[in-house]
N, C-alpha and C positions, 0 to 999 in steps of 0.2 A: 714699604708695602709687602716687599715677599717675606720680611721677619714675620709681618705680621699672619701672616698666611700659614706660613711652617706652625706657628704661636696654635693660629685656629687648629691646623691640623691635628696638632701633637694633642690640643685641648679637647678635641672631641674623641681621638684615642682613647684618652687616660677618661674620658665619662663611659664610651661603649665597654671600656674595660670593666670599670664601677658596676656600672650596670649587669653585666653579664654575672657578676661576685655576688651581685644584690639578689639576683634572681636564682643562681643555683645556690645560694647558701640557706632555707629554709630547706632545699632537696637533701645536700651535705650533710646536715643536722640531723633530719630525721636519718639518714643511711648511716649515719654515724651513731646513733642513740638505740639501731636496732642491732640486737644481738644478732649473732654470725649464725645460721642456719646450722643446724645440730650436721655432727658429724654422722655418717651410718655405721651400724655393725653385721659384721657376719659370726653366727655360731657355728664353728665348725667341729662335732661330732663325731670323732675317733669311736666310733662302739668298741669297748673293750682294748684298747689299745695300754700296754703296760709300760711305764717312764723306762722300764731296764731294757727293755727291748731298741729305744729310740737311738739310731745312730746316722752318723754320716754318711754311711753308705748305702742303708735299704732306704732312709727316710732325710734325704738330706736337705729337705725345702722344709719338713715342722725342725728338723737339729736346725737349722739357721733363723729360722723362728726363736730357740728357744736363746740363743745366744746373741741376736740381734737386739731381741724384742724382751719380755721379761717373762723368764723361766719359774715358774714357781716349783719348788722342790718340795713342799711341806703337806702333799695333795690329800685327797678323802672325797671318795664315793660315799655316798648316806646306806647305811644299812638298813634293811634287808640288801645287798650290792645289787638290785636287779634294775632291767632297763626302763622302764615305765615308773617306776618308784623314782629312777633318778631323773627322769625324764621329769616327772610333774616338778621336783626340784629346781633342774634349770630352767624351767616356764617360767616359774613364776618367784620363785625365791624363796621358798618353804622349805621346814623338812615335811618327812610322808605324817606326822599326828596331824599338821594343818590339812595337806593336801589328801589325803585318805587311799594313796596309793600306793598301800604295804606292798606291796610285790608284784610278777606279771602275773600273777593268779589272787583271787583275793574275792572272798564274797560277799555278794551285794541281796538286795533288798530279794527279789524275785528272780525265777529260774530267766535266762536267757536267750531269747528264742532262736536269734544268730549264733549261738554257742552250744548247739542240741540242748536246748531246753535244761541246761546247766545251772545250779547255785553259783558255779566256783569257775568264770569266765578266765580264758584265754584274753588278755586285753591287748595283745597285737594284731588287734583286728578292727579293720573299721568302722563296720557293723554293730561290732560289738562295744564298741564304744560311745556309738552312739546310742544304744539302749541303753545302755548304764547311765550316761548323762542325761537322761530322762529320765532314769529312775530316783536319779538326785537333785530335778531342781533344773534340769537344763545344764547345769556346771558338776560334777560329782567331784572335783578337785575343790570347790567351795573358795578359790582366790582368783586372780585376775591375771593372765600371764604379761609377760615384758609383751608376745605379739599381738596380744591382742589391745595393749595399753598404746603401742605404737600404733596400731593401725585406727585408733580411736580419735589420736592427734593427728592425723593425715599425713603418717607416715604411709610408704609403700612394702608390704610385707610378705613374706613366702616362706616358707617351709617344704625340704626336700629330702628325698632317703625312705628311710626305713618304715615300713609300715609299722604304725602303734605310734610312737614316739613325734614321727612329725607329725600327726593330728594332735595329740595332747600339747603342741607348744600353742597352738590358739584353737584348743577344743568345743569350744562355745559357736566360733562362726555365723554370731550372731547380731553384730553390728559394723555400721560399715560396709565397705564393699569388702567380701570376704578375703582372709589370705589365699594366695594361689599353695595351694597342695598336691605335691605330685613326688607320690609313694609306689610301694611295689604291686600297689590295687589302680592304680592311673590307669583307666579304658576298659574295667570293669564293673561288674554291679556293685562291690561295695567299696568300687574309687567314688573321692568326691569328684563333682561332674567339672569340668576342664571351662573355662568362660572363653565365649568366642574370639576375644582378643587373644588368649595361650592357645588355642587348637589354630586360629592361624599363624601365629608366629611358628608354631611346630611343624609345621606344613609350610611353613615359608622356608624352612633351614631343615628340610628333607628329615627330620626326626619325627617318629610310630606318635600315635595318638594313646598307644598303650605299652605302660613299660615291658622290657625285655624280660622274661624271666631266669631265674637262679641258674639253669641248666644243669652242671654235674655237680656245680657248688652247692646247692640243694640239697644233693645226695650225702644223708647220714650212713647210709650202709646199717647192717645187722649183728649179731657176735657173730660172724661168716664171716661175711663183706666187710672189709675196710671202707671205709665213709670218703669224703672227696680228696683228690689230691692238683685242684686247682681254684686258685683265689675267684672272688667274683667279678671278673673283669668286664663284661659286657654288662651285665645289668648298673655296676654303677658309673660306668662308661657313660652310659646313658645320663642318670643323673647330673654329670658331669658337664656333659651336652647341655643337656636341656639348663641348669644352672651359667655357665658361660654361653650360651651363643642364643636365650633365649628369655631370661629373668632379668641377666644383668645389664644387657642391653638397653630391657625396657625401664629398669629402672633409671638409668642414665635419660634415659629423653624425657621420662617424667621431670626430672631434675628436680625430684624432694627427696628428703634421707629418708634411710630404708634401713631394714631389719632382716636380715635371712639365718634362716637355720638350716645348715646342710650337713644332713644325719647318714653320715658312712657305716655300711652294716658289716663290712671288712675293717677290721680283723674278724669280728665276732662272731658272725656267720660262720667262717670258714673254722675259726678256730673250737667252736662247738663240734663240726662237724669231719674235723680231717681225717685222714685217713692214713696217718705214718704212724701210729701206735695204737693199733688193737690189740686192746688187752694189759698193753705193756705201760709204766709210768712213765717211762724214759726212752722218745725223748716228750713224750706227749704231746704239747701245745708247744715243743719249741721246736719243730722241726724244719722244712723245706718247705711245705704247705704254707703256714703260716707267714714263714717271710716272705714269700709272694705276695700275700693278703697285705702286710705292711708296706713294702713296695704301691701297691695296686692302691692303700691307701694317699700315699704321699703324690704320688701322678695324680690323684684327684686337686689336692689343696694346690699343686703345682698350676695348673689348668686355669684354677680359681683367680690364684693369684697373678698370673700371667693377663685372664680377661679383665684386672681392674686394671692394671699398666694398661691395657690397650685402650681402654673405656675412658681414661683421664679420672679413675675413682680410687686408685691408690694412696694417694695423700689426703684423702677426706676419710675413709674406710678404716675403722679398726676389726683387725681380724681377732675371735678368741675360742682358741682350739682349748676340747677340755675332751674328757672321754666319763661314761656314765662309772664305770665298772673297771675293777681291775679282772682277771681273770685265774684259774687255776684247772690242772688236769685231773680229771673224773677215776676217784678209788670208789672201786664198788664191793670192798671188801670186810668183812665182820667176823669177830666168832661170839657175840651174843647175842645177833637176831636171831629168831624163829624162822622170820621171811629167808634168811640164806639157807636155812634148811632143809628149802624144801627145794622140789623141783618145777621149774617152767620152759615149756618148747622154744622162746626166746629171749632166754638168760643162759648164760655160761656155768656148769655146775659151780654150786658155794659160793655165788656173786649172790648180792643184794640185787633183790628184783626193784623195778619202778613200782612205787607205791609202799616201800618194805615199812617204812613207818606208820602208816595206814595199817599194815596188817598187824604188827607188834603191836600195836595198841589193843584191836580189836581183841587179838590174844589174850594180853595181857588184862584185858577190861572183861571176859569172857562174853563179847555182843556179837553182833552180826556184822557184816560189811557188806557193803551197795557201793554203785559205782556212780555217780551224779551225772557222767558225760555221758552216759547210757541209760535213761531211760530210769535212772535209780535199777538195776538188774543186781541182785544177789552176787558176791563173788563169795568162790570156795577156793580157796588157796592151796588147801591139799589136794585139790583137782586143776592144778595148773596156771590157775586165775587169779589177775591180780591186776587190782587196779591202778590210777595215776591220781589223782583224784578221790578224794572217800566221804562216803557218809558210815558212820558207825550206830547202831543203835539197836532197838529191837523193831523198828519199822521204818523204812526210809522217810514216810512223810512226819516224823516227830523224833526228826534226829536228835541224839545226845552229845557226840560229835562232831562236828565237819574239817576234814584235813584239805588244807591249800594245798598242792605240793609244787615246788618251784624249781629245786635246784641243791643249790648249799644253806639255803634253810628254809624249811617249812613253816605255816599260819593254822592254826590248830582254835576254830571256832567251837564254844561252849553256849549254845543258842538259849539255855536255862540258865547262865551265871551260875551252875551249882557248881558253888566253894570245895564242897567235901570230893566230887568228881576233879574237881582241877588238881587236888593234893593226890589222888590216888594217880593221874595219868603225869606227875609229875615224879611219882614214887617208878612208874614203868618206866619212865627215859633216862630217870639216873641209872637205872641196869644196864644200858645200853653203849656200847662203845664207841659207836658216832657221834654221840649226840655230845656237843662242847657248847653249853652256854644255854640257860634258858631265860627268856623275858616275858613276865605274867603281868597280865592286864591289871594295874593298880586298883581297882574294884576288888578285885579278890583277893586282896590281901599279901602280905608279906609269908612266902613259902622258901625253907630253908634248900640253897642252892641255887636261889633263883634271884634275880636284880627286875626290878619292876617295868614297864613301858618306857615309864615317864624318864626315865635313869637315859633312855637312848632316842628322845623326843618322838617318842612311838603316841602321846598321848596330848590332844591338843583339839582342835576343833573341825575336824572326820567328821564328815556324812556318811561317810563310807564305815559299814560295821568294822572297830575296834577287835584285833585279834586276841582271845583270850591267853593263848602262850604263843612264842616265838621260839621255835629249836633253831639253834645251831649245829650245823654239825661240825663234826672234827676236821682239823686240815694238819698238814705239817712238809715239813723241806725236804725234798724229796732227793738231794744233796751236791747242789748246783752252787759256786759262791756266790752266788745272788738270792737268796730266800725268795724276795716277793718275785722273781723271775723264773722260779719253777716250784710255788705251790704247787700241792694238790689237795683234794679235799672228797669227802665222803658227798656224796650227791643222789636225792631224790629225782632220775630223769629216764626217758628211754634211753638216751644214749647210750655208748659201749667203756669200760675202764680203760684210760689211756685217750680218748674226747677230752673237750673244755668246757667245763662251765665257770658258774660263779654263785653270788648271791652269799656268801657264805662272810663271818665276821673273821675272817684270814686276813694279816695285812695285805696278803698278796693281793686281794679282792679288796680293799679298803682303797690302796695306794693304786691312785690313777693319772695319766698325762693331765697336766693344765702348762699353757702361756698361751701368750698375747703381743702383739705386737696392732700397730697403729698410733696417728695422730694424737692420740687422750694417754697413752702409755708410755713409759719409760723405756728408755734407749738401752741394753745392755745391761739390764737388771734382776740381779737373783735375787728371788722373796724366798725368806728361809721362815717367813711364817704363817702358822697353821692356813691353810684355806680350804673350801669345799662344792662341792658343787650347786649348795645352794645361795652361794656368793654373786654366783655369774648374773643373775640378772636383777640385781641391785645395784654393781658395780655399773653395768653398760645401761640401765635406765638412768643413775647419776650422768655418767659422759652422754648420754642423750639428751637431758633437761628435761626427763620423763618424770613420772611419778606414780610410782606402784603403791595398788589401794589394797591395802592385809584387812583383811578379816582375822587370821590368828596370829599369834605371838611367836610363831617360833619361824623365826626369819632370820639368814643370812645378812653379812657384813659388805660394805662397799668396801673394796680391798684396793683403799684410799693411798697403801703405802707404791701400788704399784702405776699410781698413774701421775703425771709431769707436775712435780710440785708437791707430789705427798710425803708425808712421816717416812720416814728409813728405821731399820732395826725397831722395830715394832717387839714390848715386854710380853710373851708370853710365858706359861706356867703348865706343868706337867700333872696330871691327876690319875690316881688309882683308886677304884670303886670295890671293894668284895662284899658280896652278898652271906648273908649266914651260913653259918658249916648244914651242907645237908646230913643225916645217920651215916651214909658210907662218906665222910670224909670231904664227898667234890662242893668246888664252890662256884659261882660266877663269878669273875673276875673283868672288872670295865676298864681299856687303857685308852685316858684321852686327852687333852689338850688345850690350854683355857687364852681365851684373849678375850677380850674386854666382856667378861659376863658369857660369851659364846663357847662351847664345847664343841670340841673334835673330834672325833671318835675315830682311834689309831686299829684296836682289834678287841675280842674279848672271846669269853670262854673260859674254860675248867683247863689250870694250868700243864702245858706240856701238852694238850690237844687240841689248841689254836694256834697255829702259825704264827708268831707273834707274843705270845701269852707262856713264858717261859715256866719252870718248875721253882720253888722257891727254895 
């Protein structure tokens, strides 16, 4: 009888066991059969930050990035090198012909109203960005970015930093519950408005309901004044803040993968604007100032990274640091402008004034000049005046020409398509000693000197008006052993000679920070081939399980070699493009770099006056 017993026991075990198998194994199955919940990504946004500057001691959290994680060496900013141009690139995965965002200057349909009533908008501005995206449709980039494709599949998504660039990573803000945005406009009239869930989390963790401003960082200074000599630490202090102790948290309790882009405006800020070389090329953009800015950078990413270890989101989180731009130090010097010849109350004798290519044309074209950020007002440049910005013509409302002015290269609108005009204003800038490289709207023809749009994917499917010519200006090594670590370059700007800009087809300006590290990437891995910035959001929509909707053709690579499991030593192929000999000799010269059907574009220019682009 007790065999018998124990017998029942053990037989009713071995059935509630059965049972229990019986019952969670349709559970098992389905948990088993569903894909694992996408990992998140953060873009973390170096503005201007240059690979030769990257070391173990100012920047030792992106240097263990780049050695932990996979370092790509073989980098490229899209030219025109400017921040909105590369910005609408890492949105969405364009170059600027799809995305139609030539440059931070660039004209659109109708004057501006947020922009004094301007052709030729400032697009770091939120304002202003948003009338222009109504002037094209709601979208004026005409693609669909990575945030706003995550935030479609109910992802959680945010974008952080810099005013201009983090509204264009999901500039539409028009489906879904919005991305959270919070730029250098955050608490003002043209911040986007804060949702009551972020103003009390902000208020719960004693952080301003409106960001901090630039303070002395700010400060460009005059040819007088030396411009700032301290990084932006408080304002993106803040961002910093508000990203750790106030996005990332919530994303964690939502518990769905998310998307952030966090846009540091250090270096670039400050390296625009420092103040250890008035005047002087050396040391320009590499001084003391600066390496504060990179410092001040890396305590950001540090910060970042520290709140996903605290958060339990470091092993689901891929991190991918890139930077829009490389950078170079501001020559403002000529001996065949007109514009240096003359005099202005705030230019330094025989410098290039802001606007000098505006005026050399007018010159050279013998028309008028008007100022579009004013009102269209007449400028006389032998009386002092000179603009940034230009309309050229015999009347301002039926202009013949409209100049962008940017930086290291100008946008040169021809609003009648006249062919014979574009050959003559192409006959004034080969006289000219800055000017290295010109690209003419494939409409107009093949002009000797010149490489077409389409040669540097300037021509594709833009809403945004098409520029009739692209100047380059001149850059060259200013004699540091690092080239792309002390460019400099001839620049359309207020700033003073011996500031930073960019935008220019210098490699110094071409070649920009990118790696990555996280779960989808490669452990200790150097990519020696070519990549760009409009890779990044192809690549982390793949390791997302997203799926980006193109409208145009000209689209970035999934850079498949660098994540767990991908091709290694990837075949690529070196290319040089020359445009026909112009009468005095100069040519365009394209240097780029080919992987599967995709081009790279390393520098270009009229040989021996692009940094990069030697003498033959």
């Amino acid at each position: 009888m007790r065999i018998y017993t124990q017998y029942r026991q053990w037989l009713l075990l071995v059935l509630c066991v059965i049972a229990l198998i019986a019952a969670c194994t349709p559970f098992l199955l389905e948990k088993r059969n569903q894909p694992a919940r996408p990992h998140n990504a953060i873009i973390f946004v170096a503005d201007g930050l240059r690979p030769g500057t990257v070391n173990s001691t100012d920047m030792p959290t992106l240097s263990a990035i780049q050695q932990q994680g996979v370092n790509f060496t073989n980098t490229h900013s899209l030219f025109p090198t400017f921040t909105t141009a590369n910005a609408s690139a890492i949105a969405t995965g364009h170059y600027l012909g799809d995305t139609g965002d030539f440059s931070n200057v660039i004209k659109v349909k109708a004057p501006v109203k947020s922009a004094k009533n301007s052709l030729v908008p400032f697009l770091e501005n939120n304002a202003v960005l948003k009338e222009v995206n109504q002037q094209f449709g709601a979208n004026y980039l005409n693609e669909t970015s990575l945030l706003a494709t995550a935030k479609t599949a109910d992802f959680s998504t945010a974008a952080v930093g810099k005013v201009g660039p983090v509204l264009i990573q999901d500039v539409t803000q028009a489906t879904s519950t919005p991305t959270i945005i919070i730029d250098d406009a955050t608490g003002t009239s043209t911040g986007i408005p804060l949702s009551p869930e972020i103003t009390t989390l902000l208020t719960k963790n004693s952080l301003p309901l409106a960001t901090p401003k630039r303070g002395e960082n700010g400060k460009s200074g005059d040819k007088e004044t030396p411009g700032t000599k301290v990084a932006n630490t408080i304002q993106q202090q803040y961002f910093a803040d508000v990203t750790t102790k106030v996005i990332l948290p919530l994303f964690q309790q939502r518990q769905k993968p998310f998307v952030l882009v966090y846009w540091s405006r250090d270096p670039d800020g400050t390296q625009h604007n420092q103040g250890d070389s008035l005047h002087q090329l050396i040391p320009g953009i590499n001084g003391a100032t600066v390496q504060a800015a990179r410092q001040n950078v890396d305590k950001n990413l540090a910060q970042i990274q520290t709140a996903l270890q605290d958060l339990g989101l470091a092993a689901t989180t891929n991190i991918f640091v890139t930077a829009d731009h490389g950078f170079s130090t501001i020559s403002k010097e000529s001996k065949t402008s007109y514009a240096a010849t003359l005099s202005y109350p705030d230019v330094p004798s025989g410098f290039l004034p802001p606007g000098f290519l505006a005026i050399d044309l007018a010159h050279g074209l013998q028309l008028s000049l008007f100022d579009p950020d004013h009102q269209n007002h007449p400028i006389d440049p032998t009386q002092g005046q000179h603009p940034q910005n230009a309309i050229i013509g015999q009347q301002p409302n039926q202009p013949e020409v409209i100049v962008a002015a940017n930086g290291g290269s100008d946008l040169i609108y021809l609003p009648t398509g006249n062919q014979a005009l574009a050959n003559k204003i192409v006959e004034v800038l080969l006289q000219q000693d800055y000017v290295s490289g010109l690209f003419v709207d494939d409409a107009l023809g093949k002009i000797p000197g010149t490489l077409p749009l389409s040669a540097v994917m300037l021509k594709g499917t833009a809403l945004t008006p098409v520029p009739s010519i692209v100047v380059n200006f001149r850059s060259f090594d200013t004699g540091c052993a690092e080239p792309t670590a002390c460019g400099a370059e001839v620049a359309d700007t207020t700033l003073q000679q011996g500031q930073g800009m960019h935008g220019s087809f210098s490699r110094a300006d071409t070649y920009n920070i990118m790696a990555a590290i996280g779960p989808d990437f490669k452990s200790g891995y150097q990519d020696l081939a070519p990549v760009s910035n409009a890779d990044v959001a192809p690549t982390l929509a793949q390791v997302l399980r997203l799926k980006l909707i193109n409208k145009g053709k000209l689209v970035g690579r999934v850079l498949s070699e660098a994540l767990i499991g991908g091709e290694t030593n990837l075949k690529f192929s070196t290319k040089v493009l020359e445009s026909q000999t112009a009468a005095n000799g100069l040519k365009t010269i394209l240097k780029c770099q080919i992987l599967d059907g995709l081009q790279y574009f390393d520098t270009a220019g009229f040989p021996g006056q692009t940094l990069g682009v030697e003498k033959s």
